[in-house]
N, C-alpha and C positions, 0 to 999 in steps of 0.2 A: 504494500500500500504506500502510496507517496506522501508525504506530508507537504504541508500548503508551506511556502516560501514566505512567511510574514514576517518584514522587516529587511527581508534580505535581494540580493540586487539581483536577476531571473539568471540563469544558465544561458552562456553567450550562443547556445542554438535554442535557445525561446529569445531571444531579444533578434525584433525586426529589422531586416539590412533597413539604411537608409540611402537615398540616390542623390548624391550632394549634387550633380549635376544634370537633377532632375527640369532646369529653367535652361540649363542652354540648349537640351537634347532637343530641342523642338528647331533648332539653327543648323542641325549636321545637314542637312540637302541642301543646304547654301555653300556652291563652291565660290571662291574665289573669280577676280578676273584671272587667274593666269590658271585655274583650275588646280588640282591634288595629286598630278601627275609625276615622276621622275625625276622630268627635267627640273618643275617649280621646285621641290624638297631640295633639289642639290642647289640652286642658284641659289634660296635661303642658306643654304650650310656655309657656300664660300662668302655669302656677302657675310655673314656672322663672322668666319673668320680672317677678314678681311681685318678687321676693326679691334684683332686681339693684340695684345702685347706679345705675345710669341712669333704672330705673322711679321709683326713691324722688326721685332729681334732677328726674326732668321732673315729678313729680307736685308734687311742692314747689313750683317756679318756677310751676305753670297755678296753685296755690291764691292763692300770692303774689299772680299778678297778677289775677285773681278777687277778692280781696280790695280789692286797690289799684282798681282801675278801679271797685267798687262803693262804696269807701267816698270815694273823690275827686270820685265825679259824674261820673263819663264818661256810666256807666251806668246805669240802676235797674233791672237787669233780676232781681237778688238782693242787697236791701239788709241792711244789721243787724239781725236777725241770724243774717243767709245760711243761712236755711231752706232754700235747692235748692241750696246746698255740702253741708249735712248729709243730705241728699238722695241727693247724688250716692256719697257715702262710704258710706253705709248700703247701697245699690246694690250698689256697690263690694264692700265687706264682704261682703255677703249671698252675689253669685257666687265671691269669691276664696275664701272656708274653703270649701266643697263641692267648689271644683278644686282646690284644693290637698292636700283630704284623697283625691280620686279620683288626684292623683296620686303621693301617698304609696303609696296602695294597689295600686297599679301597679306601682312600685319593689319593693314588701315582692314581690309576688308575684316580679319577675326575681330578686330579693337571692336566696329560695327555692329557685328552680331551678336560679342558679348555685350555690349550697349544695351543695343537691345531686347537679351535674354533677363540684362540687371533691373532693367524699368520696368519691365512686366511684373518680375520679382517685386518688383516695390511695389507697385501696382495690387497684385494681388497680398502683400503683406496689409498695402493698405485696406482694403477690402475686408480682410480676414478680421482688420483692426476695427473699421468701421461694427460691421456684426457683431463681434463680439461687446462692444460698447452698446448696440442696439437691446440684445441679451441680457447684459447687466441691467440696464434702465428696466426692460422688463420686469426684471430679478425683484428690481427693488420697488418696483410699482405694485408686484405683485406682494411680498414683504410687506409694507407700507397696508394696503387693503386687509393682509390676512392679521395682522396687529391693530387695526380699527376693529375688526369683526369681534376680534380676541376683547377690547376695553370692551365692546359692546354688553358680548357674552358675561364678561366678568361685573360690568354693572349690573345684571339682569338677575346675573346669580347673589349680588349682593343684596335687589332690591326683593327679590323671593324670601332669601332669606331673612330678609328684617320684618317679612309678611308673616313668615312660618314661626317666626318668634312672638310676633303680636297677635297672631291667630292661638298659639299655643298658651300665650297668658290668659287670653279672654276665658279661651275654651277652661283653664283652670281655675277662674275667677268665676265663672258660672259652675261648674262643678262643687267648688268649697263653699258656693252660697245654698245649693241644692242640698250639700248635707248640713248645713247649720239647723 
């Protein structure tokens, strides 16, 4: 036989999932402009690492030594004044602003939809709030009525009883004159 849990916090396979992201779930068939494809995922990835402190470190140390090996004679494979460095950065340049803005545009679009997943939320909190304050007034309107009825009742019982007391004198006042 089980015994009832009183006081105590239910067994986490009686206690109900909850879906925190039960407001944005109604936004997932909104793709993007550039859609949820391959290529958008990867253009997010490199504009992100674009902007990290390890890209700007490794890119610095390959120019440095690009530079050093070219201007020391290791190599002549790009002399001064490192035309296929400025080559490469121009390269560079050219694909990184177009992913970076593809993946701005990507961002604004989610930013969007959770926007508008959050205002409904509020939306319906407010609602939720509104009723629930409709409920109370109820509560206490009805409160209020059933504590009138209550003085009512309790006057009604007071003035019985102050009847049943003067009915009960009389009645004994006529009884002690009957046997005199």
């Amino acid at each position: 036989m089980k015994e009832a849990n009183s006081g105590t916090r239910p067994a986490p396979s009686e206690v109900p999932s909850r879906d925190h992201l039960r407001f944005h779930r109604p936004h997932q068939h909104l793709a993007t402009a550039f859609g949820n494809d391959r290529f958008a995922r990867m253009a997010e990835r490199f504009a992100r690492a674009f902007g990290t402190p390890i890209f700007l470190g490794t890119q610095t140390l390959i120019v440095a030594i690009w530079i050093g090996v070219n201007a020391v004679g290791f190599t002549n494979f790009d002399v001064y004044p490192f035309i296929l460095l400025n080559l490469a950065f121009s390269l560079q340049a050219a694909y990184a602003a177009p992913l970076i803005l593809l993946a701005q545009t990507r961002q604004a679009g989610r930013d969007t939809a959770h926007a508008h997943a959050d205002a409904e939320h509020r939306e319906a909190l407010a609602i939720a709030n509104e009723q629930r304050q409709e409920i109370a007034a109820q509560n206490a309107a009805q409160l209020m009525e059933l504590l009138r009825r209550n003085t009512e009742l309790t006057e009604l019982t007071h003035r019985l009883t102050e009847r049943v007391e003067t009915l009960t004198i009389e009645l004994h006042e006529k009884l002690v004159q009957k046997n005199v």
